[in-house]
Backbone of each chain as nested JSON, in Angstrom:
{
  "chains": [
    {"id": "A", "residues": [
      {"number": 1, "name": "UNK", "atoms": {"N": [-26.954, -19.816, 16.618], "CA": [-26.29, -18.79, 15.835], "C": [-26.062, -17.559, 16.708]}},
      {"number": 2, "name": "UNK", "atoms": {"N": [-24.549, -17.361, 17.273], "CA": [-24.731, -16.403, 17.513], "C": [-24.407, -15.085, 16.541]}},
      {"number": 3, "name": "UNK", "atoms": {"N": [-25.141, -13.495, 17.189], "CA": [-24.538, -12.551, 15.985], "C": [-23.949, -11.246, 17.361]}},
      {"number": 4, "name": "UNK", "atoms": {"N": [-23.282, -10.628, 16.538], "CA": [-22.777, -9.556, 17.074], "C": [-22.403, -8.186, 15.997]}},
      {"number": 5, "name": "UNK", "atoms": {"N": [-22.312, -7.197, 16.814], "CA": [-22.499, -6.238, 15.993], "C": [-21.173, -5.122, 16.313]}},
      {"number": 6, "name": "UNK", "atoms": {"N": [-20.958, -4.726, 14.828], "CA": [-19.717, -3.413, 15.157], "C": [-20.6, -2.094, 15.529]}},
      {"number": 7, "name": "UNK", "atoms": {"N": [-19.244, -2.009, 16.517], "CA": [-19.482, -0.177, 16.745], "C": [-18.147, 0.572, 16.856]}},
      {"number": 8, "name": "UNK", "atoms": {"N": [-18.503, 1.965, 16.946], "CA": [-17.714, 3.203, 16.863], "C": [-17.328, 3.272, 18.688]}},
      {"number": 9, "name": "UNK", "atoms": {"N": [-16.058, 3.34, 18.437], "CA": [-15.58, 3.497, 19.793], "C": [-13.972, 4.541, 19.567]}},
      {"number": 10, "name": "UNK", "atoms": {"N": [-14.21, 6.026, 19.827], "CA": [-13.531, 6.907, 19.827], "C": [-13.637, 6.684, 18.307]}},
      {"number": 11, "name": "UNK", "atoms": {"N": [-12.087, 6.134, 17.729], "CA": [-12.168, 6.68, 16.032], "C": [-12.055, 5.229, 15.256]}},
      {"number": 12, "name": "UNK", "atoms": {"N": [-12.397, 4.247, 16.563], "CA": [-12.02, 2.975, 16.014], "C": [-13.136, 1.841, 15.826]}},
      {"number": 13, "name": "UNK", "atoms": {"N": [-13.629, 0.776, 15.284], "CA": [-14.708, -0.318, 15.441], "C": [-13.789, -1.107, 16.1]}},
      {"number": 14, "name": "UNK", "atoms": {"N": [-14.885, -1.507, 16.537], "CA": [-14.811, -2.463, 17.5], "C": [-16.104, -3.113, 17.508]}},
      {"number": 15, "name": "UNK", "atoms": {"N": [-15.809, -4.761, 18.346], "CA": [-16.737, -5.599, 18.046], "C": [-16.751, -6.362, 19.067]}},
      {"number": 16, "name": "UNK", "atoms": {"N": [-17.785, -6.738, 19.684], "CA": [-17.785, -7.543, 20.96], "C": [-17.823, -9.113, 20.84]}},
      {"number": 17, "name": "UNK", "atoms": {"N": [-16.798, -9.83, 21.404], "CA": [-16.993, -11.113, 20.965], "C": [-17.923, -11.794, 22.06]}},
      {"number": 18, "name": "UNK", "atoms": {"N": [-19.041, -12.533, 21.414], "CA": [-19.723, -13.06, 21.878], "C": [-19.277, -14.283, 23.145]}},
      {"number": 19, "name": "UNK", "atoms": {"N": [-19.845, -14.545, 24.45], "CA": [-19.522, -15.703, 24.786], "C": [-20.273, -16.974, 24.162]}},
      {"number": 20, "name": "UNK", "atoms": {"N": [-19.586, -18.429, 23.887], "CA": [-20.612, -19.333, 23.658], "C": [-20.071, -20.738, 24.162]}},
      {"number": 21, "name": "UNK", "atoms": {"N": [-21.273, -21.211, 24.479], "CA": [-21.718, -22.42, 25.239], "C": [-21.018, -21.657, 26.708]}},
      {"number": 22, "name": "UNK", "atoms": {"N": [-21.365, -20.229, 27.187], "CA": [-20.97, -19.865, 28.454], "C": [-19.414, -19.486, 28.996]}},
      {"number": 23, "name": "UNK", "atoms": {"N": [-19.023, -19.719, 27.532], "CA": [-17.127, -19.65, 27.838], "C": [-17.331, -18.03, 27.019]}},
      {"number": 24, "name": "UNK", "atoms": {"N": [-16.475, -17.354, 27.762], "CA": [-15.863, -16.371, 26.684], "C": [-14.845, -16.758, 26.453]}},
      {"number": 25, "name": "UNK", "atoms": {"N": [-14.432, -15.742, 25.331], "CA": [-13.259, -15.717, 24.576], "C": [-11.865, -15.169, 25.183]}},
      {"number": 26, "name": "UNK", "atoms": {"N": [-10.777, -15.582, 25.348], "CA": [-9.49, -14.894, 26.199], "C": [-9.372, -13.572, 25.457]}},
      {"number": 27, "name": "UNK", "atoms": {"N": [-9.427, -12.652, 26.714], "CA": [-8.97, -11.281, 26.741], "C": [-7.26, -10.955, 26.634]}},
      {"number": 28, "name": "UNK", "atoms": {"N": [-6.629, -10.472, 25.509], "CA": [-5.325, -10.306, 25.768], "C": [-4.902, -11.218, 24.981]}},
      {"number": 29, "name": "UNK", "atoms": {"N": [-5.384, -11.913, 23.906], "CA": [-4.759, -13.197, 22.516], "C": [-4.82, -11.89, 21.744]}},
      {"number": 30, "name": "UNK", "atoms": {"N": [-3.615, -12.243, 20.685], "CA": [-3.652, -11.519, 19.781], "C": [-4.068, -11.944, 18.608]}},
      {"number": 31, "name": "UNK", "atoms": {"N": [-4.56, -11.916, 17.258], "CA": [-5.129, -12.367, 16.203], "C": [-4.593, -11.855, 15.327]}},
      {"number": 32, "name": "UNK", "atoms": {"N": [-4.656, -12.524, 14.257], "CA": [-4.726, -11.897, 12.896], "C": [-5.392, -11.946, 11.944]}},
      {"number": 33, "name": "UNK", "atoms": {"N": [-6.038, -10.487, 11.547], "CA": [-7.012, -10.665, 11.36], "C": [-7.13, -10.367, 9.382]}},
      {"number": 34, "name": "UNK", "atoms": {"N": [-7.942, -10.702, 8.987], "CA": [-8.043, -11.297, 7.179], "C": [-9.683, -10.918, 7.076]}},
      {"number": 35, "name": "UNK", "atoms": {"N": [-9.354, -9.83, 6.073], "CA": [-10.888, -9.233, 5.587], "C": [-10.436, -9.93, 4.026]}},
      {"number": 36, "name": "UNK", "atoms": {"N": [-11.679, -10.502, 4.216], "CA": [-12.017, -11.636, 2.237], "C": [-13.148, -10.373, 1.857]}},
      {"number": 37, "name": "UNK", "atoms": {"N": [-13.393, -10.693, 0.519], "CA": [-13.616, -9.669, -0.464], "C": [-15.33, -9.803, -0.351]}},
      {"number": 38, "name": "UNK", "atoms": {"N": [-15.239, -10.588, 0.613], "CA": [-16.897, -11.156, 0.496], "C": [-17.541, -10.381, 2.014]}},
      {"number": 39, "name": "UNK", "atoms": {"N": [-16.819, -9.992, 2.813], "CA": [-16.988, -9.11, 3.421], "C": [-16.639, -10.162, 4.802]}},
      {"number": 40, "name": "UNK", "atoms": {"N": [-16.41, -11.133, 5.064], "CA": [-16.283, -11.837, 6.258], "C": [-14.776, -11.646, 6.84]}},
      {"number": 41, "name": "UNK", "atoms": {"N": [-14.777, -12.045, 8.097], "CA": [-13.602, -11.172, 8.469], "C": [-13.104, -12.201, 9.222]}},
      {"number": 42, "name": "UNK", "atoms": {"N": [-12.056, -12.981, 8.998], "CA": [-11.75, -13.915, 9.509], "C": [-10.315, -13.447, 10.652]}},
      {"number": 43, "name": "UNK", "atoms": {"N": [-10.685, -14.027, 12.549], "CA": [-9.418, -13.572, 12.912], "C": [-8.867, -15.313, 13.486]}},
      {"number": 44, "name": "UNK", "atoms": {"N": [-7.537, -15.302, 12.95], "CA": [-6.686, -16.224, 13.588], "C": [-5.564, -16.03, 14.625]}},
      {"number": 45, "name": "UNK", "atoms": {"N": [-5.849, -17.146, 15.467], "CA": [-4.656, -16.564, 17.077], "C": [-3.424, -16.704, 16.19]}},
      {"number": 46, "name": "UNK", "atoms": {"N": [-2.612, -15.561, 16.79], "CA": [-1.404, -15.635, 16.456], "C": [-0.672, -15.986, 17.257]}},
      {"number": 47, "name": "UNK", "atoms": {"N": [0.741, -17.005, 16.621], "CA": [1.195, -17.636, 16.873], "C": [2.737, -17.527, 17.284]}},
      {"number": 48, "name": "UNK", "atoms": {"N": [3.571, -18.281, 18.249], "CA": [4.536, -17.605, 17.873], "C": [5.598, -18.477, 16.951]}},
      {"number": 49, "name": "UNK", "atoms": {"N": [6.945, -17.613, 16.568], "CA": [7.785, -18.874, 15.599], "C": [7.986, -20.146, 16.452]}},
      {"number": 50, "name": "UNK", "atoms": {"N": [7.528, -21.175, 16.033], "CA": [8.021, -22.616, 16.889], "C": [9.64, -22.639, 16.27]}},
      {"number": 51, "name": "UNK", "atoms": {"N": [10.578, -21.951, 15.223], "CA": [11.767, -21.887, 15.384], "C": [12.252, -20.676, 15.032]}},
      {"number": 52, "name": "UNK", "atoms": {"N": [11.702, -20.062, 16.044], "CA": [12.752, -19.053, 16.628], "C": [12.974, -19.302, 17.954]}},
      {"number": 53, "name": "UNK", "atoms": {"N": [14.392, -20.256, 18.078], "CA": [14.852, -20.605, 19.722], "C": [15.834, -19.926, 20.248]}},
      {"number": 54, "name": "UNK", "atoms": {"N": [16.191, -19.863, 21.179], "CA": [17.456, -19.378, 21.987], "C": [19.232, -20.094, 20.948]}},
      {"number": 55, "name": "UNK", "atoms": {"N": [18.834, -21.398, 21.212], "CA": [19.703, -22.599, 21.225], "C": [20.112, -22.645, 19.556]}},
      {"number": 56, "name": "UNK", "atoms": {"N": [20.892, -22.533, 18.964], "CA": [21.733, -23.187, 17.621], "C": [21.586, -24.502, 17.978]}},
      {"number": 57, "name": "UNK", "atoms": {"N": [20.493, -25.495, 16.573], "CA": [21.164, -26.891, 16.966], "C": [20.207, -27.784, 18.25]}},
      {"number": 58, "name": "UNK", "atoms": {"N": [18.884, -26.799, 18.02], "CA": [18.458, -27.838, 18.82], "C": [17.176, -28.868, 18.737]}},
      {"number": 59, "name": "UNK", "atoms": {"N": [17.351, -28.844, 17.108], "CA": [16.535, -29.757, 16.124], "C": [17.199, -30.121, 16.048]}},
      {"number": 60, "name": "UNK", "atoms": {"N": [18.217, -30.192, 16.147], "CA": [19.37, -31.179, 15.236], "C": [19.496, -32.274, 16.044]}},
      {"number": 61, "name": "UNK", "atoms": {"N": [19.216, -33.868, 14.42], "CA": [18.928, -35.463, 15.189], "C": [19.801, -35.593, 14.488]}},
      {"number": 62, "name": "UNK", "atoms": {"N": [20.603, -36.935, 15.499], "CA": [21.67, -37.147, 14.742], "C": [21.231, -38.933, 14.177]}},
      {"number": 63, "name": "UNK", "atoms": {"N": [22.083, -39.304, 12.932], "CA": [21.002, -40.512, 12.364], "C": [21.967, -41.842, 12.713]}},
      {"number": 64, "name": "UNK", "atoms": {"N": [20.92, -42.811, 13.015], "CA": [21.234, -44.021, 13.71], "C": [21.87, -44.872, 13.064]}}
    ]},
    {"id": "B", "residues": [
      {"number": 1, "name": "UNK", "atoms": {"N": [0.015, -8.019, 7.331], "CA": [-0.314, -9.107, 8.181], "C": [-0.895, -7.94, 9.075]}},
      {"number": 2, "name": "UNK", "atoms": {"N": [-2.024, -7.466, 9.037], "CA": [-2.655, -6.863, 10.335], "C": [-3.188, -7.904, 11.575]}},
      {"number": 3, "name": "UNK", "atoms": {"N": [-2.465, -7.553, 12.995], "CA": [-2.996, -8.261, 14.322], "C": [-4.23, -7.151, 14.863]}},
      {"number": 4, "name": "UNK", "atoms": {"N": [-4.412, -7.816, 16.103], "CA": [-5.259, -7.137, 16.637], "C": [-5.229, -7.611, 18.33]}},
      {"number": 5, "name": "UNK", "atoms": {"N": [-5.675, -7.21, 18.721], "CA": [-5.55, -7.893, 20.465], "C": [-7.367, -7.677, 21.054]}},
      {"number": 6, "name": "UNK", "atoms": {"N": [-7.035, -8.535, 21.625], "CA": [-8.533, -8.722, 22.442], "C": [-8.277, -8.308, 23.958]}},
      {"number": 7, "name": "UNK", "atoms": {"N": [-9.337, -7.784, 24.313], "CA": [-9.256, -7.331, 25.542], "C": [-11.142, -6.954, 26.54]}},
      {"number": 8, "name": "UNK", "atoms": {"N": [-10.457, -6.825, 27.79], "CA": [-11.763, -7.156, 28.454], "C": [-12.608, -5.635, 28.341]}},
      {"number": 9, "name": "UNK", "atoms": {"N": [-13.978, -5.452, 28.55], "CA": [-14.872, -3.993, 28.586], "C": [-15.844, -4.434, 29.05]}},
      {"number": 10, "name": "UNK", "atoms": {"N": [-15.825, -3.884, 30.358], "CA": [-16.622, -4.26, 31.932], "C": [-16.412, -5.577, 32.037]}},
      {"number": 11, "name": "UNK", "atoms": {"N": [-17.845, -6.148, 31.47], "CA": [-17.888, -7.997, 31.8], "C": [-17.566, -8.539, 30.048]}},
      {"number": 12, "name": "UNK", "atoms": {"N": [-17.426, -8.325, 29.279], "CA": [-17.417, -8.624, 28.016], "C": [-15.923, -8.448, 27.041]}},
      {"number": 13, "name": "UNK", "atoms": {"N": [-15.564, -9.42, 26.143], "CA": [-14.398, -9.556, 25.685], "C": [-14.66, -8.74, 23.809]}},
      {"number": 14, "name": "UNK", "atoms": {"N": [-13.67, -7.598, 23.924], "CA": [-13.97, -7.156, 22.438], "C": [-12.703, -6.695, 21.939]}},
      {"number": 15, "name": "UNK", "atoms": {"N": [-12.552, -7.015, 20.76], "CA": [-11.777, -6.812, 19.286], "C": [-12.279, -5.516, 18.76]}},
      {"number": 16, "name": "UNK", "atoms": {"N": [-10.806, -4.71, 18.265], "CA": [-10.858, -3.631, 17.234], "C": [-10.744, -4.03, 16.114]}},
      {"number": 17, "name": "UNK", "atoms": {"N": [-11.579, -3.703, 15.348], "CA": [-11.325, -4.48, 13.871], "C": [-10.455, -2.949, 13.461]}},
      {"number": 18, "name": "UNK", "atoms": {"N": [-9.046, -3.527, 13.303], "CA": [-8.204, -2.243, 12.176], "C": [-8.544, -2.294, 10.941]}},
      {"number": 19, "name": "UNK", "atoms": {"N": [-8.227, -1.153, 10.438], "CA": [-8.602, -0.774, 9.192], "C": [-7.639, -1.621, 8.423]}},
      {"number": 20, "name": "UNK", "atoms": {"N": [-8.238, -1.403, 7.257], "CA": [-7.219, -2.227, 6.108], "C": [-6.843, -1.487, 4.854]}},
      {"number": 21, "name": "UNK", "atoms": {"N": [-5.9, -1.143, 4.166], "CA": [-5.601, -0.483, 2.975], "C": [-6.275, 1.219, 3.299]}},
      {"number": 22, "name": "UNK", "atoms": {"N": [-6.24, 1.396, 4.485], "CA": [-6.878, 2.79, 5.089], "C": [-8.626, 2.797, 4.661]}},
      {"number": 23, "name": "UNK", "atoms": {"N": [-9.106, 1.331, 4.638], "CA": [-10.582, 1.83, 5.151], "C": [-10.741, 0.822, 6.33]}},
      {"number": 24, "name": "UNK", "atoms": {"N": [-12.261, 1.625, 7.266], "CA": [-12.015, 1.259, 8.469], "C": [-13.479, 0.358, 7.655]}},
      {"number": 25, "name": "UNK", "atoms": {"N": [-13.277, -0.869, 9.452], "CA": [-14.736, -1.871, 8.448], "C": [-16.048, -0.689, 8.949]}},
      {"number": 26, "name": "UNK", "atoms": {"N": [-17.718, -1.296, 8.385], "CA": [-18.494, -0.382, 8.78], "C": [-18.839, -0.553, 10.298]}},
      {"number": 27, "name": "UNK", "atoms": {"N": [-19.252, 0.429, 11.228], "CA": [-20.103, 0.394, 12.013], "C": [-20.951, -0.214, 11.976]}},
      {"number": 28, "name": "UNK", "atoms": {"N": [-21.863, -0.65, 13.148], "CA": [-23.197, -1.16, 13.146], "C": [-23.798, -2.185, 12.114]}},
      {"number": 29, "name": "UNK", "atoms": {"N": [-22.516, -2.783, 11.904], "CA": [-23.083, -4.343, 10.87], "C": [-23.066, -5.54, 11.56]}},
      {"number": 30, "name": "UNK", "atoms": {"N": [-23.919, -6.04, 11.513], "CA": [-24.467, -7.386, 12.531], "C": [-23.504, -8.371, 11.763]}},
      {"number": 31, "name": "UNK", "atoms": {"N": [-22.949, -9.416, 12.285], "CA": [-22.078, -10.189, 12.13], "C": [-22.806, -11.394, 12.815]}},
      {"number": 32, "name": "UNK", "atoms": {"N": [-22.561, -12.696, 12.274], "CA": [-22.711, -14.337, 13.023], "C": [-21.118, -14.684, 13.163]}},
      {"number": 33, "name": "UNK", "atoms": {"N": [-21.027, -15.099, 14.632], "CA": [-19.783, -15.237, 14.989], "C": [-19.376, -16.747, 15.162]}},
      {"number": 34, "name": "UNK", "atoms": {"N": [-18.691, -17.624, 14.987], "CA": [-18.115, -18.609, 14.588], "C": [-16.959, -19.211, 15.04]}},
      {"number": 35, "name": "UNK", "atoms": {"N": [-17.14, -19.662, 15.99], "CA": [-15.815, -20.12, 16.914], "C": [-15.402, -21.604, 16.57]}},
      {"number": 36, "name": "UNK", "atoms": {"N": [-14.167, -21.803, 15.91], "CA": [-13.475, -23.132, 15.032], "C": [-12.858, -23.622, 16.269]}},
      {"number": 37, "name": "UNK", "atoms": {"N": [-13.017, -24.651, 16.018], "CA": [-11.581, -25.616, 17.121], "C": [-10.471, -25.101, 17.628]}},
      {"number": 38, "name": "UNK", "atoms": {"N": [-9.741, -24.584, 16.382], "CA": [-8.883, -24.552, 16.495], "C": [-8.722, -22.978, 16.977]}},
      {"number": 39, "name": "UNK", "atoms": {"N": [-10.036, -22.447, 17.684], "CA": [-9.436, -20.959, 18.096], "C": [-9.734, -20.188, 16.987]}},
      {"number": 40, "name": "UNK", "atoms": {"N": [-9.882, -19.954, 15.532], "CA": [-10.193, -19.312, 14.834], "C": [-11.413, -18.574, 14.663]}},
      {"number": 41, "name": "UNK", "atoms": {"N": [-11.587, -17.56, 15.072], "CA": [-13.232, -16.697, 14.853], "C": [-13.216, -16.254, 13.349]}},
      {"number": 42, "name": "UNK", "atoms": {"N": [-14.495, -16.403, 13.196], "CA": [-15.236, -15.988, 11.567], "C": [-16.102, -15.625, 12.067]}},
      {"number": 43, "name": "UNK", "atoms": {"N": [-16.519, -14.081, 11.116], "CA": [-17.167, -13.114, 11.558], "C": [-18.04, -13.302, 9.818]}},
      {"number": 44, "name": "UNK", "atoms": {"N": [-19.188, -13.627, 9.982], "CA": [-19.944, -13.505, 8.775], "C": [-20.878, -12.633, 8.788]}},
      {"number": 45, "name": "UNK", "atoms": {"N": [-21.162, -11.427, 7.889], "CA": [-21.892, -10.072, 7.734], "C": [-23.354, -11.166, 7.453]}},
      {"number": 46, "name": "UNK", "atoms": {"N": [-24.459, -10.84, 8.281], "CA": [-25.48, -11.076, 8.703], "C": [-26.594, -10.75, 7.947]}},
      {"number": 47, "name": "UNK", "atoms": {"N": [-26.667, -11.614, 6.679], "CA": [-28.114, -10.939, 5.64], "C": [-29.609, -11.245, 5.337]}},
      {"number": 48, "name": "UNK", "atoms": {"N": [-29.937, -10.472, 5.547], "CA": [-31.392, -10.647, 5.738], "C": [-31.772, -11.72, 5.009]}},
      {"number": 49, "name": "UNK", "atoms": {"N": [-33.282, -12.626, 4.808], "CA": [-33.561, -13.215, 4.236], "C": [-34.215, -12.787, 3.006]}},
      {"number": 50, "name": "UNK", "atoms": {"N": [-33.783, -13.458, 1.875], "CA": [-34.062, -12.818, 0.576], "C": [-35.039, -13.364, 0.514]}},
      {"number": 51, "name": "UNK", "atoms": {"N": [-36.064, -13.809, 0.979], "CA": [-36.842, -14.785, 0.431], "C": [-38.347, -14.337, 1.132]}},
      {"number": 52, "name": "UNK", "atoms": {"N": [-37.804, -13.571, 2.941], "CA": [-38.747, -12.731, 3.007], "C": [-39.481, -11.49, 2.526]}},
      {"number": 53, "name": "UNK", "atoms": {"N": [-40.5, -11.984, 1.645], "CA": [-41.224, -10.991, 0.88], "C": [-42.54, -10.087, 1.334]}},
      {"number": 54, "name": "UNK", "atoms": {"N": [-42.848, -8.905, 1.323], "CA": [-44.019, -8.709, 1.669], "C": [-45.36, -9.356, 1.082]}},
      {"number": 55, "name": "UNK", "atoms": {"N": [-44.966, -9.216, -0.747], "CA": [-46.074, -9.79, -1.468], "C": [-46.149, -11.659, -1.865]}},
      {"number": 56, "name": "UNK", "atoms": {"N": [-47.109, -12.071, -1.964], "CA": [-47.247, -13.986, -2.046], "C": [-46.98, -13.756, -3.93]}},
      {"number": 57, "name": "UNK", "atoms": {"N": [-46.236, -14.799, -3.969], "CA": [-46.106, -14.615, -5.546], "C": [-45.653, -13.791, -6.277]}},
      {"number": 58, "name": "UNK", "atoms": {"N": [-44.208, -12.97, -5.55], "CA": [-43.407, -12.193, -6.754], "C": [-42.275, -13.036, -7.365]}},
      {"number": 59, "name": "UNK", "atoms": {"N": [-42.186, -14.038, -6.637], "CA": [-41.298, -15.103, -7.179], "C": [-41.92, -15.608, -8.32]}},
      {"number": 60, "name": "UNK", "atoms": {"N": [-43.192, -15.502, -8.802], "CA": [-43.884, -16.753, -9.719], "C": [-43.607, -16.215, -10.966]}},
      {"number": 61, "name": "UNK", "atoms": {"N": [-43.237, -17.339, -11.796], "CA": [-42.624, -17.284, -13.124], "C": [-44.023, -17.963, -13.945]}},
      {"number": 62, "name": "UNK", "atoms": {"N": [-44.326, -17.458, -15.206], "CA": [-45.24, -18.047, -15.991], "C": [-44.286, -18.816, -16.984]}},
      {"number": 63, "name": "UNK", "atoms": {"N": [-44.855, -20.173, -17.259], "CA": [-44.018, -20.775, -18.576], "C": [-44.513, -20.458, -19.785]}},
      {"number": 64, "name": "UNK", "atoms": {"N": [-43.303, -20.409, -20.978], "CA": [-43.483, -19.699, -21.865], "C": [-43.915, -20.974, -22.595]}}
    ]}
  ]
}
């Protein structure tokens, strides 16, 4: 189990993410982050649109 | 949809938890941190054991 703890840094918390099994965590992912009412704070990597492409048309299958 | 970015401080990787609906989370709350497969961290607020009691037998119920 690991735990970690918030702190005050200038006017902001902040929270140190733990390393585990010896890996840290990538510096520079962005998250998004979801406070539940239960107080847990869930962050998920954010992602980017898989369709938002350059290309018009480049899903497009044509049928056999 | 609040993000957040991770970033390095000295040897260690840490998250600003932003505020939400303009409150900031608390300071100095111990968290168990939770690293999913899929990259997802869960941050669970860290509570003591209810069960550690000073006195033997404040739990004990007499039957009626």
């Amino acid at each position: 189990m690991i735990t970690s703890k918030t702190r005050m840094q200038g006017s902001s918390v902040v929270i140190t993410l733990p390393p585990s099994n010896g890996e840290k965590p990538t510096p520079n992912t962005e998250y998004i982050v979801e406070y539940s009412n239960d107080g847990t704070i869930i962050l998920v990597p954010k992602m980017d649109d898989t369709f938002n492409v350059e290309e018009i048309g480049v899903f497009y299958e044509t049928d056999e």
